[in-house]
DRENTORKOL-3810 file (N, C-alpha, C; in nm, 4 decimals):
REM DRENTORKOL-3810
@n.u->5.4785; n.v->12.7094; n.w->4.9959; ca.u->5.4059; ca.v->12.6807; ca.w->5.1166; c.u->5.3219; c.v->12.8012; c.w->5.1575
@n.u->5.4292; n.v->12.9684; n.w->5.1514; ca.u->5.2935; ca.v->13.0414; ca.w->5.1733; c.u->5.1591; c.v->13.0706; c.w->5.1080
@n.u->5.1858; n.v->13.0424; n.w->4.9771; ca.u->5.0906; ca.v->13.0729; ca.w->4.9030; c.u->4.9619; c.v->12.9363; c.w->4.8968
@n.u->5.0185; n.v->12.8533; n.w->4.9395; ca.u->4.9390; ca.v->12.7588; ca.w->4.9852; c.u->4.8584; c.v->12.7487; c.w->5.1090
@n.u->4.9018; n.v->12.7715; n.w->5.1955; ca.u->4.8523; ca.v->12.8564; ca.w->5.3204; c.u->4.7517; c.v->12.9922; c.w->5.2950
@n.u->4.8327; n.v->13.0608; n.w->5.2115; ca.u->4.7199; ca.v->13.1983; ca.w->5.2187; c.u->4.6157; c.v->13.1616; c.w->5.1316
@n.u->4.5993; n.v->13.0712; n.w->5.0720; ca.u->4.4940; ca.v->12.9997; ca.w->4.9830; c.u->4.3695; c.v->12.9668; c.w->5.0328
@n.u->4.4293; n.v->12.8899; n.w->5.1770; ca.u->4.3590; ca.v->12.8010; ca.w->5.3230; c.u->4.2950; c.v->12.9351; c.w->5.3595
@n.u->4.3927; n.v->13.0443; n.w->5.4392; ca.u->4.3077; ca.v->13.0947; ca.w->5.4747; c.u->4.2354; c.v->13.1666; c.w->5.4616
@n.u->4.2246; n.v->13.2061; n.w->5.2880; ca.u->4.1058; ca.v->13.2594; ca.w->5.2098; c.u->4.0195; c.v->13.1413; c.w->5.1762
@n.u->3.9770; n.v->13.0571; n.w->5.2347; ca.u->3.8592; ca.v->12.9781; ca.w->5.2006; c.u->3.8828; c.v->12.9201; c.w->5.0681
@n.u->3.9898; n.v->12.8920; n.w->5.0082; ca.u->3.9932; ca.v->12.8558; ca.w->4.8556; c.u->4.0368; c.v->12.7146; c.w->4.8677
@n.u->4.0854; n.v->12.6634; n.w->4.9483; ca.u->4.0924; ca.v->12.5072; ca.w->4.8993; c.u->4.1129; c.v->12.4869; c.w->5.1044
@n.u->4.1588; n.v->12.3516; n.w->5.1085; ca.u->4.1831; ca.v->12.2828; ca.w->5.2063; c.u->4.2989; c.v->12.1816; c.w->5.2148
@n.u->4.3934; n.v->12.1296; n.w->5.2979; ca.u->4.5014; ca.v->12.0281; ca.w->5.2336; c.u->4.5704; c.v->11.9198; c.w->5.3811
@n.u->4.6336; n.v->11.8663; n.w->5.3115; ca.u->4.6685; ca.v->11.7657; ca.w->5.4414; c.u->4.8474; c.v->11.8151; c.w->5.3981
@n.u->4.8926; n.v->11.8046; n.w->5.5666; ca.u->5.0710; ca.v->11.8305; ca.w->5.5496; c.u->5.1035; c.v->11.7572; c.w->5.6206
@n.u->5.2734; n.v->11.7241; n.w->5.6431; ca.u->5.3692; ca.v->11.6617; ca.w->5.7481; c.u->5.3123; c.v->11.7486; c.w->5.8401
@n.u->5.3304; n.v->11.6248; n.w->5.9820; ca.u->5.2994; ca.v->11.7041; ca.w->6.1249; c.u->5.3502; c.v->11.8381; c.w->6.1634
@n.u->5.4969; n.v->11.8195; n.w->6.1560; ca.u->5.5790; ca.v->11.9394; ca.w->6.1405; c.u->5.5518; c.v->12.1097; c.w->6.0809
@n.u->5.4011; n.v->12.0773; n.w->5.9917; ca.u->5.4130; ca.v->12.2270; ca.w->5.9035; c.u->5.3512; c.v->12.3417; c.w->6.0138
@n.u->5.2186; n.v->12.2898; n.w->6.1119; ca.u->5.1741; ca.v->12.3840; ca.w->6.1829; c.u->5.2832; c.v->12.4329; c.w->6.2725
@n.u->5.4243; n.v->12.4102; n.w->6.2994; ca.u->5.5263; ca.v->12.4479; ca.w->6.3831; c.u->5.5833; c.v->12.5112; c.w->6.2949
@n.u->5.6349; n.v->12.5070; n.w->6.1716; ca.u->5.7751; ca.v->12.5225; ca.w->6.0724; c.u->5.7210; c.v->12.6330; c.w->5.9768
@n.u->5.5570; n.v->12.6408; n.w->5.9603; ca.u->5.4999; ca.v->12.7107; ca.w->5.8700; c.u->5.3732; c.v->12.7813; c.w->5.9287
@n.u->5.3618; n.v->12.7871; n.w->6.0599; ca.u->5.2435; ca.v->12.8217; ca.w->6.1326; c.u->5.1630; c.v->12.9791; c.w->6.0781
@n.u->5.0270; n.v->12.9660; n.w->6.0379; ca.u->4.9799; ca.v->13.0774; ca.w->5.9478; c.u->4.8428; c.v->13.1499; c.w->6.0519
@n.u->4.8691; n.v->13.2301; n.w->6.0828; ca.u->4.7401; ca.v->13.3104; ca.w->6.1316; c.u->4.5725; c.v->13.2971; c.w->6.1469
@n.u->4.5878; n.v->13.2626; n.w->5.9815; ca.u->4.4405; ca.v->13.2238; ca.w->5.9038; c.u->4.3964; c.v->13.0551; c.w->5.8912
@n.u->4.4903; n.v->13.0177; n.w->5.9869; ca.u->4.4589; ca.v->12.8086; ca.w->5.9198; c.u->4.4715; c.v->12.7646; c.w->6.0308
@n.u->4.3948; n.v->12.6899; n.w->6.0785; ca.u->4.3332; ca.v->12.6038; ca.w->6.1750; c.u->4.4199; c.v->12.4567; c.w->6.1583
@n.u->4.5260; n.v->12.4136; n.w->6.1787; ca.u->4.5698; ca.v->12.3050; ca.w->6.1526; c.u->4.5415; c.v->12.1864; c.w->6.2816
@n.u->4.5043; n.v->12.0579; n.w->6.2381; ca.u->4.3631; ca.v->11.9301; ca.w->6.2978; c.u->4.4673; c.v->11.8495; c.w->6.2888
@n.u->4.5306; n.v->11.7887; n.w->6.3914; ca.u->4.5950; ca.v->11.6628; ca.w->6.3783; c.u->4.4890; c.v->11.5358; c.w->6.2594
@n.u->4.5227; n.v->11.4478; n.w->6.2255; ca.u->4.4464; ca.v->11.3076; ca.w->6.1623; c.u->4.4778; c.v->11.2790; c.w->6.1889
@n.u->4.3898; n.v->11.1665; n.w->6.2933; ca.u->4.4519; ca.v->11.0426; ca.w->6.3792; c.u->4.4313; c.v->10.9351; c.w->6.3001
@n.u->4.3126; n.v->10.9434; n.w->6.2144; ca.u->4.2660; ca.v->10.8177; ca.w->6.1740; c.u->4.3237; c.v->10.7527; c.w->6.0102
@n.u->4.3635; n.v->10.8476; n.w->5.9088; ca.u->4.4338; ca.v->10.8300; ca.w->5.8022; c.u->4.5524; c.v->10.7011; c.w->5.8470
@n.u->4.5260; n.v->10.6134; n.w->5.7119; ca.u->4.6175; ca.v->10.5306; ca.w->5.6619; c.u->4.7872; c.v->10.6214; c.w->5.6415
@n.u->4.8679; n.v->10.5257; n.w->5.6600; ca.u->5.0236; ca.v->10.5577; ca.w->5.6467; c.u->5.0089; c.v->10.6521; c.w->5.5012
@n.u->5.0928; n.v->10.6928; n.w->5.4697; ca.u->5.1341; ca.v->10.7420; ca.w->5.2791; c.u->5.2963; c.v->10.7223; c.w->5.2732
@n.u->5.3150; n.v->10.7183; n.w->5.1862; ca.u->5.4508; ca.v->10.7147; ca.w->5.0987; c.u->5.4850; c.v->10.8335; c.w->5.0770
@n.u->5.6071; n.v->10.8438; n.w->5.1597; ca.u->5.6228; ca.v->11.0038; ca.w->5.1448; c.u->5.7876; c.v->10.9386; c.w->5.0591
@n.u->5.8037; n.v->11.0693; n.w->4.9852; ca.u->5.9255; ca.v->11.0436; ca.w->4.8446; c.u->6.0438; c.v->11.1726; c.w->4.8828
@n.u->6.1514; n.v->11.1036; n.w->4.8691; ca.u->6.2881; ca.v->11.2476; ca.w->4.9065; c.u->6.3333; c.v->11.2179; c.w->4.8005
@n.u->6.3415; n.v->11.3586; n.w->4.7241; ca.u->6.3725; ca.v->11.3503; ca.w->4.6093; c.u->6.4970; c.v->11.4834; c.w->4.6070
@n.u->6.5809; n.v->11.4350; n.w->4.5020; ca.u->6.7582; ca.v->11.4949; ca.w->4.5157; c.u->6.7674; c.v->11.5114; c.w->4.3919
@n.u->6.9323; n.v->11.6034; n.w->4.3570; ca.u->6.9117; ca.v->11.6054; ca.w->4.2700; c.u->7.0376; c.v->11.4876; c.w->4.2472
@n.u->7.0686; n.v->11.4015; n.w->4.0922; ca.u->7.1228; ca.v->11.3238; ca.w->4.0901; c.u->7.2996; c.v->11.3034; c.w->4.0862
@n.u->7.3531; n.v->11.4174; n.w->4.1352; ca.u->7.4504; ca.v->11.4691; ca.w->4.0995; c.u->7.4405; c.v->11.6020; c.w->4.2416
@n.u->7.4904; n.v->11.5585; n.w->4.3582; ca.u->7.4272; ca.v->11.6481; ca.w->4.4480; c.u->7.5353; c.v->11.7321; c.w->4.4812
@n.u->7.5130; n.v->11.8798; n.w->4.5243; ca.u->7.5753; ca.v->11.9608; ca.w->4.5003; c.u->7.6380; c.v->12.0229; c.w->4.6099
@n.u->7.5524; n.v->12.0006; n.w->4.7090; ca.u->7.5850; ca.v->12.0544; ca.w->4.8706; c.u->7.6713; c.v->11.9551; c.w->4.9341
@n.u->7.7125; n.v->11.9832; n.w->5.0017; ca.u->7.8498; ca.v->11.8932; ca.w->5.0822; c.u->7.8235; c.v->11.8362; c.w->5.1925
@n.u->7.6742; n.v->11.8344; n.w->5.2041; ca.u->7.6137; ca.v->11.7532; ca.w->5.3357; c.u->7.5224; c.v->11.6404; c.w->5.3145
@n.u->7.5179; n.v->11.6211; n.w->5.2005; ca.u->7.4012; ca.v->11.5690; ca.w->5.1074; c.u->7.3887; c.v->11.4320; c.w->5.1726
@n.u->7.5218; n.v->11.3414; n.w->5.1960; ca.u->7.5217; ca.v->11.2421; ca.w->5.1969; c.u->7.4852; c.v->11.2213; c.w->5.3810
@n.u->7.5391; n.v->11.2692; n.w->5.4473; ca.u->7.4759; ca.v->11.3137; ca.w->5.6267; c.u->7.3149; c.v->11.3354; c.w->5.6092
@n.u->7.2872; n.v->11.4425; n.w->5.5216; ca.u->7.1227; ca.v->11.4174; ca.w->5.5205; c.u->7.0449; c.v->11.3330; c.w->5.5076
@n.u->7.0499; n.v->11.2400; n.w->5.4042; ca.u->7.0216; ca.v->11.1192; ca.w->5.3615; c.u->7.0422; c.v->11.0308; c.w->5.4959
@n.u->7.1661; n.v->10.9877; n.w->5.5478; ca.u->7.1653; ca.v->10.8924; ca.w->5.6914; c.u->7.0464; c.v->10.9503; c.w->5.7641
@n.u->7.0429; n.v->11.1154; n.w->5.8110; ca.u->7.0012; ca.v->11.1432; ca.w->5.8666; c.u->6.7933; c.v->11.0668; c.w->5.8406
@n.u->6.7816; n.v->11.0968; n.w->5.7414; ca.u->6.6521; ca.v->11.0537; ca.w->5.6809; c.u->6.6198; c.v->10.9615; c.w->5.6956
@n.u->6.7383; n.v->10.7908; n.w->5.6848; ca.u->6.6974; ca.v->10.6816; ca.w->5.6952; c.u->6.7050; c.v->10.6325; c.w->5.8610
@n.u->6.7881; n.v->10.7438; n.w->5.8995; ca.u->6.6954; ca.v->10.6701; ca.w->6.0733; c.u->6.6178; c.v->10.7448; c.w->6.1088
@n.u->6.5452; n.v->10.8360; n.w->6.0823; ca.u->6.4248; ca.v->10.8645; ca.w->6.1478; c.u->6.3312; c.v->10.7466; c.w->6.0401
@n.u->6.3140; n.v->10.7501; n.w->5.9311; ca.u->6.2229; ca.v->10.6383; ca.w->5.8826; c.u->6.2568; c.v->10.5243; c.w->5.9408
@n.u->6.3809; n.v->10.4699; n.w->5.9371; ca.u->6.3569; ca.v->10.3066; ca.w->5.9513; c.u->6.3286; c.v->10.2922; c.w->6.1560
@n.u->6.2984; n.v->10.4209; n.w->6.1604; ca.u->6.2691; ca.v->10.3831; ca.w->6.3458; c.u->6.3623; c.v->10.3812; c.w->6.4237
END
């Protein structure tokens, strides 16, 4: 993420993030623009298949109620 950011704010590319990044990742050099007008996307949580942390399965609940509303 930083190096993606310090990318932005050397003029080298441009990018779209979760709402959340200008709070969680907020960078000096980057101007972050809400989009009001963009279509939904498919956002993907990806694990590993055999999970290793002992909260894994709480995270996941946690995930499907903020998606399902």
């Amino acid at each position: 993420m930083d190096e993606w950011l310090n990318l932005i704010a050397a003029g080298g590319a441009f990018g779209l993030g979760a709402a959340g990044t200008a709070e969680s990742h907020g960078h000096p050099g980057v101007r972050f623009v809400p989009v009001t007008d963009a279509p939904a996307a498919t956002v993907y949580l990806a694990r590993p298949a055999h999970p290793t942390h002992p909260r894994t399965e709480e995270f996941l609940a946690a995930v499907r109620d903020v998606v399902s509303g």
